[in-house]
C-alpha positions in Angstrom: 99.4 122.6 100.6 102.5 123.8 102.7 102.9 120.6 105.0 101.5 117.1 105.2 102.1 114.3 107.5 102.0 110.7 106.6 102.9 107.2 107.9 105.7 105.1 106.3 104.7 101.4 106.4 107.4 98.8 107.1 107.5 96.5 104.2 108.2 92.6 103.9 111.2 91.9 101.3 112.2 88.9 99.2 109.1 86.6 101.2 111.1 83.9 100.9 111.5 82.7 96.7 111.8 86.5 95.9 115.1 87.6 96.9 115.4 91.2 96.1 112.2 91.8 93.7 109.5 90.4 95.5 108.0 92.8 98.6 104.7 93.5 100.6 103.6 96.5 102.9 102.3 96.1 106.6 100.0 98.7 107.7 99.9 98.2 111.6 103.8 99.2 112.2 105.4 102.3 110.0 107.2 105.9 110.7 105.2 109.0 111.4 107.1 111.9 109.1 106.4 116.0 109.0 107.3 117.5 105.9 106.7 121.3 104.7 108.3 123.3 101.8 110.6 126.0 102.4 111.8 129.0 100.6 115.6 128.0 100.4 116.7 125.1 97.7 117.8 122.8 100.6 116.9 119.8 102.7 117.0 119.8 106.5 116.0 117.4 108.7 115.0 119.2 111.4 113.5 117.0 114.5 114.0 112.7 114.8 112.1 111.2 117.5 112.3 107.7 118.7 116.1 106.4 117.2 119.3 108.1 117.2 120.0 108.6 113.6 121.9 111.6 111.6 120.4 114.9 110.9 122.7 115.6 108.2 120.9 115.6 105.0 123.9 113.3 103.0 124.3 110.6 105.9 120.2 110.1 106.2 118.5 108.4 104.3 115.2 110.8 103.5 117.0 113.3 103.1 119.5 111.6 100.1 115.9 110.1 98.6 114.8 113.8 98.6 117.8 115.5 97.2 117.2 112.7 94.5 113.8 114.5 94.1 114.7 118.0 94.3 117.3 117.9 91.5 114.5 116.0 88.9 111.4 118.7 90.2 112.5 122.1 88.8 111.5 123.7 92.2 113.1 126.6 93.5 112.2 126.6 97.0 113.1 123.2 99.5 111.9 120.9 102.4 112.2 120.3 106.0 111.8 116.6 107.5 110.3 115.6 110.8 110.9 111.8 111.7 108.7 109.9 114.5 110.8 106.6 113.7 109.2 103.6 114.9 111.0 101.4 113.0 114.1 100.2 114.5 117.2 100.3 111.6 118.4 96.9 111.4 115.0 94.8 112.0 114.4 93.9 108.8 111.2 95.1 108.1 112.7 97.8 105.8 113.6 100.8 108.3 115.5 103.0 105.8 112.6 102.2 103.1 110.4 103.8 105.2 112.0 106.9 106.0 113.0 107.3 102.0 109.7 106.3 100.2 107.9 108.4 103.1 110.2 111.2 102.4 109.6 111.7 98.5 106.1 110.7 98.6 105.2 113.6 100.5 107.3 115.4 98.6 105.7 114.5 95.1 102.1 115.5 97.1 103.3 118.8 98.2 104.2 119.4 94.6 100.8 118.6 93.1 102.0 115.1 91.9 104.5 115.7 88.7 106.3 112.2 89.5 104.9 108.9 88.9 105.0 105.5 91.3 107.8 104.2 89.6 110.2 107.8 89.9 109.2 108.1 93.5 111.0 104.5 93.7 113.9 105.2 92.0 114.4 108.1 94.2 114.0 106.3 97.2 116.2 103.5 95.8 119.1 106.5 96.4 118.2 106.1 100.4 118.6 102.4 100.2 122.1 102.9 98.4 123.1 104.8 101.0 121.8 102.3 103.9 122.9 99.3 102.3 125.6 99.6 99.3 122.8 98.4 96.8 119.9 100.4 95.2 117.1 97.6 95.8 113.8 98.2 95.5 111.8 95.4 97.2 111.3 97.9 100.0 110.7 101.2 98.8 108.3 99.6 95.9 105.5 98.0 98.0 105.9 101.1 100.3 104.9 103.3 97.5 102.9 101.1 95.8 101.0 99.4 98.6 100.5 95.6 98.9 102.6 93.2 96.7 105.2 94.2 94.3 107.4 92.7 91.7 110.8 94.0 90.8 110.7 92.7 87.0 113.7 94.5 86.3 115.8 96.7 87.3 117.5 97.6 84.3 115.3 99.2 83.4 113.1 99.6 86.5 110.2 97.6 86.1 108.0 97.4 89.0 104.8 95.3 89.0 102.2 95.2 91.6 100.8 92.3 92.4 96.9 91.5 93.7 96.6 91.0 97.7 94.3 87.8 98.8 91.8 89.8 101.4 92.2 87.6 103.9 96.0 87.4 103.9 97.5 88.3 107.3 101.8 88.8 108.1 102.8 88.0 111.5 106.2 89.4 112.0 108.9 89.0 115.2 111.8 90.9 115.3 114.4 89.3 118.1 116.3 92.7 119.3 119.5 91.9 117.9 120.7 94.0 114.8 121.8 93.2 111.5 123.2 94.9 109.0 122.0 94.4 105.5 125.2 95.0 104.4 126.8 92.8 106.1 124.1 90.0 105.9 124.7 90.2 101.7 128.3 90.0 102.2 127.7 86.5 103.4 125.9 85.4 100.4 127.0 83.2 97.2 127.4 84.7 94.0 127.2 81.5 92.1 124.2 78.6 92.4 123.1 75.2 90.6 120.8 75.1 88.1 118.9 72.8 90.4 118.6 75.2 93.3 117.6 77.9 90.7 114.9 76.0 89.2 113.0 75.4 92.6 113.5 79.0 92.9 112.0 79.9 89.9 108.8 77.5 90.0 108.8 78.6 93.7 108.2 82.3 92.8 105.7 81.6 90.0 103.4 79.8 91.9 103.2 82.6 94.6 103.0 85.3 92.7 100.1 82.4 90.4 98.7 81.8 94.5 98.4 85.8 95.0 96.5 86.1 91.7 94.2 83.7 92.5 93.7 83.9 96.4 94.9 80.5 96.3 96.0 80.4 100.0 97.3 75.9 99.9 99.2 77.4 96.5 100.8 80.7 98.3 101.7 78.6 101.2 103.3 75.4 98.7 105.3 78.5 97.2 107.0 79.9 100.3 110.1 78.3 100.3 113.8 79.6 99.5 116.0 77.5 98.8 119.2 80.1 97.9 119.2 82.8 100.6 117.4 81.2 103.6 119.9 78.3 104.3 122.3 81.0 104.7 121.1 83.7 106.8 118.8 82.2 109.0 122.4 80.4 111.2 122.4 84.3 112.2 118.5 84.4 114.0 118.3 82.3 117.1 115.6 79.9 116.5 115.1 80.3 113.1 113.9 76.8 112.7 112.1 76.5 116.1 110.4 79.6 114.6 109.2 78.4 111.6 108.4 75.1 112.9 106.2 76.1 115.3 104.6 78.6 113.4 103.6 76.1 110.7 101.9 73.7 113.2 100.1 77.1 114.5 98.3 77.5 110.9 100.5 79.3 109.3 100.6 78.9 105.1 104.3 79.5 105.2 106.9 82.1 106.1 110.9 83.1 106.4 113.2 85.5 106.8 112.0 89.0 106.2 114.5 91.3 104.4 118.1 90.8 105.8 116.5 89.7 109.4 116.9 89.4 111.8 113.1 89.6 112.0 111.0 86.3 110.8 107.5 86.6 109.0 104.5 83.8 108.8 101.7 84.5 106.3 98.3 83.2 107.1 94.4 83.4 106.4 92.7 85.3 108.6 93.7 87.8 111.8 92.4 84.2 113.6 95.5 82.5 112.6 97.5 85.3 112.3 97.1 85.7 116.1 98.0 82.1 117.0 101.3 82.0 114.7 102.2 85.2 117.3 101.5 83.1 120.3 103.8 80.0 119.0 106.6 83.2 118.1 106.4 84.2 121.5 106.6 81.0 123.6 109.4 80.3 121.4 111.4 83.2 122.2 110.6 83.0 125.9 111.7 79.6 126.2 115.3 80.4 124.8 115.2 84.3 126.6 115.5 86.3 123.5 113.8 89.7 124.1 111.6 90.4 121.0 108.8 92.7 119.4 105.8 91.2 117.7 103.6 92.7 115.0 100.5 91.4 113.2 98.9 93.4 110.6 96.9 92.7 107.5 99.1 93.5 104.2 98.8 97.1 103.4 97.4 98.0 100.0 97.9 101.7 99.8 101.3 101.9 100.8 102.5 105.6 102.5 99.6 107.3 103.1 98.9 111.5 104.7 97.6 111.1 108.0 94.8 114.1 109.0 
């Protein structure tokens, strides 16, 4: 195989309780992506359709992520990269994860598989560093790995995926305003009360318990961050109108999805899922905030080749 294509899910990160180790994949909004080998031991990223981003290899994401790649493989020849970016950078549904787990997945296929899950991650962690200042992984993971993931540890990477109730639905709105996930750490505390982490703690058991056990009243008691959200949510307009309205719609739960500025509501069944985006959008057209809306089951494959 000399080319593939594939699409790049956008992925949920921290859902709430899990600040940067706990993600999930979407499957009904994600990046389109080309990539072939070449004879030459370089990376060019040849064609990006649909966002003004850099072509240069070092100031783009995918193409960092697959220099990470190319030094580990032992191959002699190279790649070029064709981006369709649907994902807008700065939405927070993990823009830059997309384009760098996308990028060394195919990779890796075009190869024959030599790396594992958990390299492809690490690889794609170098794109993140790049967009963000920080190697995370609660992106990249659950777009490699498909549906849930758990960061265990990063030192040394430990990534744990994590069973996917089937009739759990995301409803995700992203206000078009941008936010930089570097800039939306910088705001963060570095120190908090043992009371605060606590709740956290007991908070992310009993989802990642709730996801075990399709315990949907359990997942939904378990949604709730108590360190990060306070925070970061003065920068969304109508981040409480949000929430509160998609509550009373059904929804188990919900929050801020990676940096924001977009907002997520989990919920049982595409039924639900569908009225939680009807209480997003009345919302947002009350207050006149242009928006995009996306519901999509949680994806359990993660980046997949396209025919």
């Amino acid at each position: 195989m000399e080319e593939i294509k594939v699409f790049c899910p956008a992925t949920i990160a921290n859902v709430s309780c899990g600040f940067d180790v706990l993600g999930l994949a979407l499957d009904s909004v994600g990046d389109e992506m080309v990539v072939r080998k070449t004879e030459e031991k370089v990376i060019r990223i040849t064609k990006i359709k649909g966002q003004d981003l850099p072509l240069e290899t070092n100031k783009n994401v995918s193409g960092v992520a697959g220099l990470a790649l190319l030094e580990k493989s032992g191959y002699n020849g190279g790649f070029e990269i064709e981006i369709d970016k649907r994902i807008k950078p700065g939405s927070g549904i993990g823009s830059s994860a997309a384009s760098s787990a996308g990028a060394v997945w195919a990779m890796n296929e075009l190869l024959g598989r030599p790396f594992s899950k958990l390299e492809l991650v690490q690889f794609a962690m170098q794109g993140e560093k790049l967009a963000s200042d920080v190697a995370h992984a609660d992106n990249v993971a659950p777009a490699i790995y498909g549906g849930f993931t758990l960061v265990r540890s990063y030192e040394p990477l430990d990534i744990v995926a994590i069973p996917t109730p089937d009739e759990l639905f995301a409803t995700v709105i992203h206000p078009q305003i941008e936010i930089k996930t570097s800039d939306s750490r910088k705001i963060l505390k570095t120190t908090l009360s043992l009371e605060k982490g606590i709740k956290q703690w007991g908070n992310l058991g009993g989802l990642i318990a709730g996801l075990f056990q399709s315990d949907y009243d359990l997942i939904g008691r378990s949604l709730q961050d108590h360190i990060v959200e306070p925070i970061r949510s003065i920068l969304i307009p109508a981040f409480d109108d949000i929430k509160t309205n998609a509550m009373a719609a059904g929804a188990l739960g919900g929050g801020i999805s990676g940096s924001g500025p977009s907002i997520f509501a989990l919920s049982k069944g595409e039924k639900i899922a569908q009225n939680v985006a009807k209480s997003m959008e009345a919302t947002y057209k009350t207050i006149g905030v242009p928006f995009d809306i996306h519901i999509s089951k949680v994806n359990v494959q993660g980046v997949k080749k396209l025919a």
